[in-house]
Phi, psi and omega in degrees: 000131187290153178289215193222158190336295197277012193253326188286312182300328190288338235237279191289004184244299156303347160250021203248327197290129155318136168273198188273172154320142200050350176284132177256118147329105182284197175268019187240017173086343178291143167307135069012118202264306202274354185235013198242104166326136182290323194264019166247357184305318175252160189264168203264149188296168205246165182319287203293336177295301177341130179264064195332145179251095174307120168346298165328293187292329174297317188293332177306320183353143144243140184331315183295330173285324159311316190283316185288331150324291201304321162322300198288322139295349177273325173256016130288341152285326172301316188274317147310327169274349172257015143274323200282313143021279201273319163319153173313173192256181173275169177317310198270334157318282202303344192258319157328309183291311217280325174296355202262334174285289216299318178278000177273328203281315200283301168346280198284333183316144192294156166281346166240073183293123129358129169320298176318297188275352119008272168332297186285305171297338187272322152346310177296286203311317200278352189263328176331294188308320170266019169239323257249137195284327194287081181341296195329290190291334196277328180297317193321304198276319162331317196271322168310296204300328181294322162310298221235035207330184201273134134296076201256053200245307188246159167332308207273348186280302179280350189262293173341288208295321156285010177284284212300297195308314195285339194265328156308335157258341164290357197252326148351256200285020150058037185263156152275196210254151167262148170309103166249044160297145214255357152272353194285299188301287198318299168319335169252020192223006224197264204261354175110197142292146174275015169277324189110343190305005143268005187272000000 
C-alpha cells in the first residue's frame, strides 16, 4: 500500500533536510544510529535554540560564577556518561567491543590450528561484513579483506593481520597505529604488561 500524498512529501522533505556533521545515511536511505558517534545522533542546535551571551551579562560574570559553570559542566557530562550506559551502543561502542573480541580471539587462537579452526576463523572473518550492524564499517571492512585477505595459518599470523586491519582504520579516522609485534599485541590482548599492573 502506497503511503498517502502528504506522508510521501513529508517522508522527501526528511530526506531532503542536511544531516548533522558525522551523521551516516544506513542503506535504507535513513540516519544509521549503529554507524553514527552518539555525539553526532542529534543534530546541533539552530541559531535561535542557542542561547546568546551580551556583553553585558558577559562582563558581569564573575569567577565564582564561571567556576560554578564549570562545575555544573562537569556533572552534566558525568550524568551523561552513565545514561549512555543504558543506551544502544554508538559506532565507537560497537567497534571497541568487536576489536576487542577479535584480537582477544586472535590472542588465544592455537599456534597450530587445525583445517577446522582454520576454517572457522576465516568463517568469523568473512561473515563480518555481512552481519556487522554498522553498513558503513561493514563495507569498509569488507573491501579491506578483499585487498588484504585473512592470515589464519598461525596464532602470531592472525593476530599481526588484525593488528594491520585495525591500524588500517585508526589511520582512516586520523587515531594512531599500534605496535604490531606479536609482543605488544600479546601484551595487550593476552598476558598484560610486564610490570604486572594487570595481574
Amino acid at each position: 500500500m502506497a503511503p498517502a500524498p502528504e506522508t510521501q512529501q513529508s517522508t522527501s522533505q526528511a530526506q531532503n533536510q542536511p544531516l548533522p556533521p558525522g551523521m551516516i545515511l544506513g542503506p535504507d536511505g535513513k540516519p544509521c544510529k549503529i554507524c553514527t558517534a552518539f555525539r553526532d545522533w542529534k543534530p546541533p542546535k539552530t541559531a535561535a535554540q542557542a542561547k546568546p551571551v551580551t556583553s553585558d551579562s558577559a562582563s558581569s560574570s564573575s569567577s565564582s560564577t564561571t567556576s560554578s559553570t564549570a562545575a555544573a559542566a562537569v556533572a552534566s557530562l558525568a550524568a551523561a556518561a552513565a545514561a549512555r550506559r543504558d543506551c544502544p551502543p554508538d559506532v565507537e561502542v560497537l567497534g571497541r567491543a568487536t576489536w576487542t573480541f577479535l584480537h582477544t580471539t586472535a590472542a588465544y587462537y592455537p599456534e597450530r590450528p587445525t583445517a577446522r579452526q582454520r576454517a572457522h576463523m576465516l568463517s568469523l572473518i568473512h561473515s563480518l561484513p555481512v552481519l556487522y550492524p554498522c553498513s558503513h564499517c561493514a563495507g569498509d571492512f569488507d573491501e579491506d579483506v578483499k585487498v588484504n585477505p585473512p592470515d589464519v595459518s598461525t596464532r602470531v599470523a592472525l593476530s599481526r593481520w588484525l593488528c594491520e586491519r585495525h591500524n588500517a582504520v585508526n589511520e582512516k579516522l586520523g587515531r594512531a597505529k599500534f605496535d604490531c609485534s606479536i609482543e605488544s599485541t600479546d601484551a595487550r590482548w593476552k598476558d598484560g604488561p610486564a610490570d604486572g599492573s594487570c595481574d
